[in-house]
VMD Tcl script that draws the C-alpha trace (Angstrom):
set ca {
  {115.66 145.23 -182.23}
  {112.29 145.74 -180.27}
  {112.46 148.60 -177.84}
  {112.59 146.84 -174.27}
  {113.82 143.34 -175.26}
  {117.89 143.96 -174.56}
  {118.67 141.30 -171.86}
  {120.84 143.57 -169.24}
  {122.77 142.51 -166.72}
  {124.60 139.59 -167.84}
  {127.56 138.09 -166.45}
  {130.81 135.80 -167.59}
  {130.24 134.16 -170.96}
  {126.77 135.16 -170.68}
  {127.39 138.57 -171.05}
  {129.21 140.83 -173.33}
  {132.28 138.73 -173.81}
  {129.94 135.60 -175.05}
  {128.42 138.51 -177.09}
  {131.55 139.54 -178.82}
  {132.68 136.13 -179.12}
  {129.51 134.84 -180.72}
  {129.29 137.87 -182.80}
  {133.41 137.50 -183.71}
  {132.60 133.84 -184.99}
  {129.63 134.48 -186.80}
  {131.77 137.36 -188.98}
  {134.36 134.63 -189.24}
  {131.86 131.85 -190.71}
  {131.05 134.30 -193.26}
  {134.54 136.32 -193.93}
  {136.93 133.32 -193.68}
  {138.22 131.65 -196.92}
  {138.21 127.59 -196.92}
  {141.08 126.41 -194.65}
  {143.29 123.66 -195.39}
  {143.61 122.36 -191.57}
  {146.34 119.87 -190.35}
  {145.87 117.81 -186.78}
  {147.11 114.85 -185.51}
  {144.62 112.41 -185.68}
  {130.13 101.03 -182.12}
  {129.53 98.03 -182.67}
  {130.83 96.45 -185.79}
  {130.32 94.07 -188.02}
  {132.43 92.87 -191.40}
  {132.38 94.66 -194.67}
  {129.17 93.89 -196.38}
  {128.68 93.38 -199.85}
  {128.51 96.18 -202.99}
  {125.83 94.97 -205.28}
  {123.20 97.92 -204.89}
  {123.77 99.98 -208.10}
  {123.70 103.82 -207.91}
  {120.33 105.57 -207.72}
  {119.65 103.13 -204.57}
  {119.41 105.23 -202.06}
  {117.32 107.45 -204.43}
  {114.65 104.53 -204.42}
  {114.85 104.51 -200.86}
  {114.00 107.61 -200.42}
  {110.76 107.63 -202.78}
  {109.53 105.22 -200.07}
  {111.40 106.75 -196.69}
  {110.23 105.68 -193.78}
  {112.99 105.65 -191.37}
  {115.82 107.91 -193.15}
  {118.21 106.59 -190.86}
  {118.08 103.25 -191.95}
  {118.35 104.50 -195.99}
  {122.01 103.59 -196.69}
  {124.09 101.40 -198.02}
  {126.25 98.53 -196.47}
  {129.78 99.42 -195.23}
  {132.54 98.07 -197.24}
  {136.86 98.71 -197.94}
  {136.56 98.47 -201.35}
  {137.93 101.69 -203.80}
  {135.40 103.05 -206.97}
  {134.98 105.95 -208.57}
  {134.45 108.96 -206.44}
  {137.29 107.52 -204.28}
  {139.36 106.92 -206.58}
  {138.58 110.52 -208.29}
  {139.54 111.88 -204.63}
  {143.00 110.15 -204.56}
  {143.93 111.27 -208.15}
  {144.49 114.52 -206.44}
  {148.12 115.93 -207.26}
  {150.52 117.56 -204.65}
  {148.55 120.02 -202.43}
  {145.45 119.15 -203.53}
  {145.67 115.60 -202.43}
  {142.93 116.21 -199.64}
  {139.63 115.04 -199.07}
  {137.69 118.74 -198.63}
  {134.83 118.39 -196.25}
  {132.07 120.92 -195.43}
  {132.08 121.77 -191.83}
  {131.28 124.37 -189.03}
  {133.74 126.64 -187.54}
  {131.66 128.39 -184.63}
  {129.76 125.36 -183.32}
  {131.32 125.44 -179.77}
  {132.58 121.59 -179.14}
  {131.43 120.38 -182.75}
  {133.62 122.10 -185.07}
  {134.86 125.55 -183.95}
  {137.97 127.28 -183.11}
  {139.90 127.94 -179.87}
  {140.60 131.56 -179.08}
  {142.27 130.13 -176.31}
  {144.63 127.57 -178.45}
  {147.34 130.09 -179.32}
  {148.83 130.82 -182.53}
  {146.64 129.51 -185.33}
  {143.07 128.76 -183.40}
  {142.81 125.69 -185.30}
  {139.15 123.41 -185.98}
  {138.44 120.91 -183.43}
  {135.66 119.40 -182.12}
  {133.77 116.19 -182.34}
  {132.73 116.25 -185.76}
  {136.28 117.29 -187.08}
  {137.69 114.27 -185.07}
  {135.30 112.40 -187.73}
  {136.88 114.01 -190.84}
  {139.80 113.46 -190.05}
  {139.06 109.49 -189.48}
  {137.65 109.63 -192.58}
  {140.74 110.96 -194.30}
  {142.85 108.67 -192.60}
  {141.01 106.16 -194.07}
  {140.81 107.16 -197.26}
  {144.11 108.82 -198.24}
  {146.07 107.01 -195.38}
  {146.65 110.58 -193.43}
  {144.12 111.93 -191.04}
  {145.99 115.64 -191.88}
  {145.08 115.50 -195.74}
  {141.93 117.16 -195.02}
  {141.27 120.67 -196.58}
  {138.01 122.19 -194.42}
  {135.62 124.30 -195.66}
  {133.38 126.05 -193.30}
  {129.64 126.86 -194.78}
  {126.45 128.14 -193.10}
  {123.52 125.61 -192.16}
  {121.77 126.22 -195.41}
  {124.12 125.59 -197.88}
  {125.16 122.16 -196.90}
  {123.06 120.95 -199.53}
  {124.31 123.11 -202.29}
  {128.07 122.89 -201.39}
  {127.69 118.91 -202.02}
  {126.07 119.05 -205.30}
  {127.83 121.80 -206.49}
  {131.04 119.70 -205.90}
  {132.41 122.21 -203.92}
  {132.85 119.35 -201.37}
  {133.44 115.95 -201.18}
  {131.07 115.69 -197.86}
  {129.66 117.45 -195.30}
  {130.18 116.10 -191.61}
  {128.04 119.68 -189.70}
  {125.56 118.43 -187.70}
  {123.34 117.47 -190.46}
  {120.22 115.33 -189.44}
  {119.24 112.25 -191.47}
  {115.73 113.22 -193.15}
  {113.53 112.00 -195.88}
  {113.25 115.50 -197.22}
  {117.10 115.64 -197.96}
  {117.65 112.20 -199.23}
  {115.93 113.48 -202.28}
  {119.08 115.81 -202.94}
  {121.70 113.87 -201.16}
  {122.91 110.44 -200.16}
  {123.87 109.97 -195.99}
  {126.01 107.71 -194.01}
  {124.73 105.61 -191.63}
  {124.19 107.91 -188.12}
  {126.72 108.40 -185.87}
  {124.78 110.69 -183.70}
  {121.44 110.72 -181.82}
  {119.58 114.16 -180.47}
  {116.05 115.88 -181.27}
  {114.78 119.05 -181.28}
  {114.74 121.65 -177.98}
  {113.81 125.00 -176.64}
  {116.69 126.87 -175.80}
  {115.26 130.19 -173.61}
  {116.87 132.77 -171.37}
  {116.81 131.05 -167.70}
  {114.60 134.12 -166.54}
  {112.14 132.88 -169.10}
  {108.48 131.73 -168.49}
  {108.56 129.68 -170.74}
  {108.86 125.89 -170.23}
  {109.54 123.96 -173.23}
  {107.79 122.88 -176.83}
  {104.64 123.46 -174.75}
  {101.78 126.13 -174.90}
  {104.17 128.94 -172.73}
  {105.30 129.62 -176.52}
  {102.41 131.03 -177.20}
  {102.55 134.51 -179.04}
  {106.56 134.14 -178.40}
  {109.02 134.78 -181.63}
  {111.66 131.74 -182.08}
  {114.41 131.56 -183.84}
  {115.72 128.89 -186.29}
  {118.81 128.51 -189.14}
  {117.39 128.29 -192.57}
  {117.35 124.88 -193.94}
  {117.17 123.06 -190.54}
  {115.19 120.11 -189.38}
  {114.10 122.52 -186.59}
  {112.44 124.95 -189.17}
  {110.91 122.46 -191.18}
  {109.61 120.99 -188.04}
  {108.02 123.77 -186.73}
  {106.15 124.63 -190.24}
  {105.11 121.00 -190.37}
  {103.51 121.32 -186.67}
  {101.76 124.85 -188.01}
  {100.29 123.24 -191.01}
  {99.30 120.45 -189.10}
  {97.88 123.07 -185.95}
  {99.18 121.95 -183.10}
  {102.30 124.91 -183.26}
  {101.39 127.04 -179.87}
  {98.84 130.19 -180.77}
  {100.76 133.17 -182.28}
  {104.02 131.72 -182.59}
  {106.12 133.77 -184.66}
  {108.67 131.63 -187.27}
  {109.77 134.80 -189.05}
  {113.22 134.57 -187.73}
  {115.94 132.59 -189.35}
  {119.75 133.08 -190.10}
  {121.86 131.16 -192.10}
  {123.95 129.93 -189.24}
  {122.36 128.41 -185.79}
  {124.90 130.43 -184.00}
  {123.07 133.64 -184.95}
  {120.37 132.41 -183.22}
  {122.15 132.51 -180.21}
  {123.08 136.17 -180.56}
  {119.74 137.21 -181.36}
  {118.82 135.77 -178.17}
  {121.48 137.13 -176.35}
  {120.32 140.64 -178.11}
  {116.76 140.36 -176.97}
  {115.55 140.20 -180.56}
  {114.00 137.09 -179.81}
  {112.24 134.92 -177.34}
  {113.75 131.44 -177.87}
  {115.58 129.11 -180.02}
  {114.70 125.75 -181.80}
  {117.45 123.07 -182.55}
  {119.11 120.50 -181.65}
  {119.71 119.44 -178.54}
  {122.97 118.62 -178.80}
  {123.98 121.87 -180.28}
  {121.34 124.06 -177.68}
  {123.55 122.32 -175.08}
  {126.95 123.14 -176.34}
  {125.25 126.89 -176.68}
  {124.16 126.90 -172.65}
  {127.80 126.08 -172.00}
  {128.93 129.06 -173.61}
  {126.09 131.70 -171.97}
  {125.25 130.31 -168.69}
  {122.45 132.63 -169.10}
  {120.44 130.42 -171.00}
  {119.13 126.73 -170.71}
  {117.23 124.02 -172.40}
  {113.44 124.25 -171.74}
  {111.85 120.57 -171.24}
  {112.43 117.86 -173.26}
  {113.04 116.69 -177.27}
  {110.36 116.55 -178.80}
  {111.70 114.87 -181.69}
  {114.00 111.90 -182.16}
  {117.03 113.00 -185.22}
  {120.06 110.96 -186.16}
  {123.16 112.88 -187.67}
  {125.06 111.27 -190.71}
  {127.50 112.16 -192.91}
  {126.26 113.68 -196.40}
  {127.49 112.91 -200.01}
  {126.24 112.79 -203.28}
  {123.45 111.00 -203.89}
  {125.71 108.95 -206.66}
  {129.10 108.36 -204.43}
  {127.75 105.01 -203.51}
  {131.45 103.37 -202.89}
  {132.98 106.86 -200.75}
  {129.16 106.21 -198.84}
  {130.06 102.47 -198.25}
  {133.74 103.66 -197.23}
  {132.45 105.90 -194.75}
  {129.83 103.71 -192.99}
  {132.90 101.74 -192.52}
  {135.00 104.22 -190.83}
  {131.99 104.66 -188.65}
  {132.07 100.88 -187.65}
  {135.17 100.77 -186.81}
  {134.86 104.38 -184.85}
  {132.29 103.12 -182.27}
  {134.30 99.87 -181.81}
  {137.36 101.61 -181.39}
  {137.47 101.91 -177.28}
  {140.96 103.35 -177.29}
  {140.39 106.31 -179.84}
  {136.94 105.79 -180.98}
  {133.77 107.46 -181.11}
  {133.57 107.27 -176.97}
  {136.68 108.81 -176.94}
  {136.18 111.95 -178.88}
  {132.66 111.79 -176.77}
  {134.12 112.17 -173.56}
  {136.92 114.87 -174.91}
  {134.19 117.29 -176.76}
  {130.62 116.38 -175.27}
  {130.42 114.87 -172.01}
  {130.60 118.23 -169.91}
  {127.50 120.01 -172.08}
  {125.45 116.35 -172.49}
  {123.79 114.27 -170.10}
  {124.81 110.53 -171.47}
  {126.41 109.42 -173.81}
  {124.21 106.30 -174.25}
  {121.39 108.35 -175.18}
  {123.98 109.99 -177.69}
  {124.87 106.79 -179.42}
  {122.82 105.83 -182.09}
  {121.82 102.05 -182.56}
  {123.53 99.66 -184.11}
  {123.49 100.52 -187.61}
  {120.92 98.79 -190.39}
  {121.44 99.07 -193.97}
  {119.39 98.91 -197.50}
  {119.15 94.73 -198.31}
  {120.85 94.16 -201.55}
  {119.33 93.36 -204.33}
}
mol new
graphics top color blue
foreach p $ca { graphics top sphere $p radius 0.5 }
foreach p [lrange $ca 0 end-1] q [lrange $ca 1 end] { graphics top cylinder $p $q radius 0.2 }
display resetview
């Protein structure tokens, strides 16, 4: 740490118990072994067809555009990786996804719960849609929690069947993997103590030292906008963990001068240290999906299904687990809630 830079005099969450707590997660992201994890369990429009052949999404994203809009039409219908899924005996009958376990409101656990702190959060609410779905039991999910950047590896390792953490739609990453259609909207922010000059993704970053997770849209943002030079003078990008939330305890620590992620997750991270905020606006406009391998074209189509029928569900929908998980750390949920989905025409 830098001699002088240890924030004193914090209070509540904001001071040594969001500390320990932040700290306690973090060793638990790392230490924990996958959990097998049992809980209860927008606008629509009919299954579309399933004539793209595999690699699709792959052409796609040779000409990418708008990543977002790279994926294929939703549809019920079983194929391979689904039906490799379901073969599952006994136990193992369980659609493993990659998730987060320390992302307060997104997928984390409850200290507070009792017994078992179990994962819940917005994103978990997903997984467990999807594995309704699928295997007709929203408990036949087996969780495994993995750090920012190895989302990518865990899917084409096999290690997981998706990952459903946050993960922002990008051209960069449709190269690797293939994404659902987004059931998220947020963009990049400055997350900075509240005693802090500085004012957002402005010049008051100047000469400041940020933090990012390795493997994030807000790192490879950031390195784009220094290559391109119009990153503030002096910024310092020399910072990065392998989980966002160690961000937040660096910052808590003094070690560092601000954060760079998502808003949605820099919000969620203010409600658990009241001594930080966001700084100014987004700067950038990001769209979470849900990632698979690039060759799981029918469990892709399955899932932009599920998310159909998610945002038109008003009763336990995607509004619902919005209002639940979200509503008290964001602003509005219509500026949440991405647009109404578009998919690759077939061919």
């Amino acid at each position: 740490m830098r001699a002088g830079r240890l924030r004193t005099g914090l209070k509540g969450w904001g001071g040594v118990g969001a500390m320990a707590l932040a700290c306690v997660l973090a060793v638990l992201a790392a230490l924990l072994l996958p959990m097998v994890h049992a809980h209860g369990g927008g606008d629509g429009t009919d299954d579309g067809g399933h004539g793209v052949a595999h690699g699709s999404q792959a052409r796609a994203a040779q000409e990418c555009t708008d990543p977002e809009k790279q994926t294929l039409a939703p549809s019920g219908d079983d194929g391979p990786t689904i039906d490799e899924i379901r073969s599952r005996e006994g136990e193992k009958r369980k659609l493993i996804v990659g998730v987060d376990q320390n992302s307060y409101r997104w997928g984390y656990r409850d200290p507070n719960s009792g017994g078992d702190a179990e994962l819940e959060g917005f994103d978990i609410d997903l997984a467990h849609r999807i594995a309704e779905d699928i295997l007709g039991d929203a408990d036949a999910v087996q969780f495994k929690a993995i750090p920012t950047d190895q989302r990518i590896p865990a899917i084409q390792d096999g290690r997981v069947d998706m990952v459903v953490r946050t993960m922002t739609i990008n051209c960069d990453r449709l190269e690797d993997v293939a994404f659902s259609a987004p059931y998220f909207r947020t963009g990049q922010q400055v997350l900075a103590p509240k005693s802090s000059k500085i004012t957002g993704y402005d010049g008051t970053l100047a000469g400041k030292e940020i933090c990012t997770a390795a493997g994030s849209t807000a790192l490879s943002t950031l390195e784009q906008d220094r290559a391109d030079g119009t990153l503030p003078d002096g910024v310092d990008l020399r910072t990065t963990v392998p989980s966002q939330l160690d961000c937040l305890v660096r910052l808590q620590l003094g070690e560092v001068d601000a954060v760079v992620t998502d808003g949605a997750l820099a919000a969620s991270q203010a409600a658990q240290d009241p001594t930080v905020e966001l700084k100014g606006d987004a700067f950038t406009t990001e769209y979470y999906g849900v990632a698979m391998k690039k060759d799981a074209d029918d469990l892709v189509r399955r899932v932009n299904r599920v998310l159909e029928q998610w945002r038109a569900d008003r009763a336990g929908g995607w509004q619902h687990s919005y209002d639940r998980w979200l509503s008290e750390t964001m602003d509005d949920a219509a500026k949440s809630l991405p647009p109404t989905p578009q998919y690759l025409r077939e061919s």
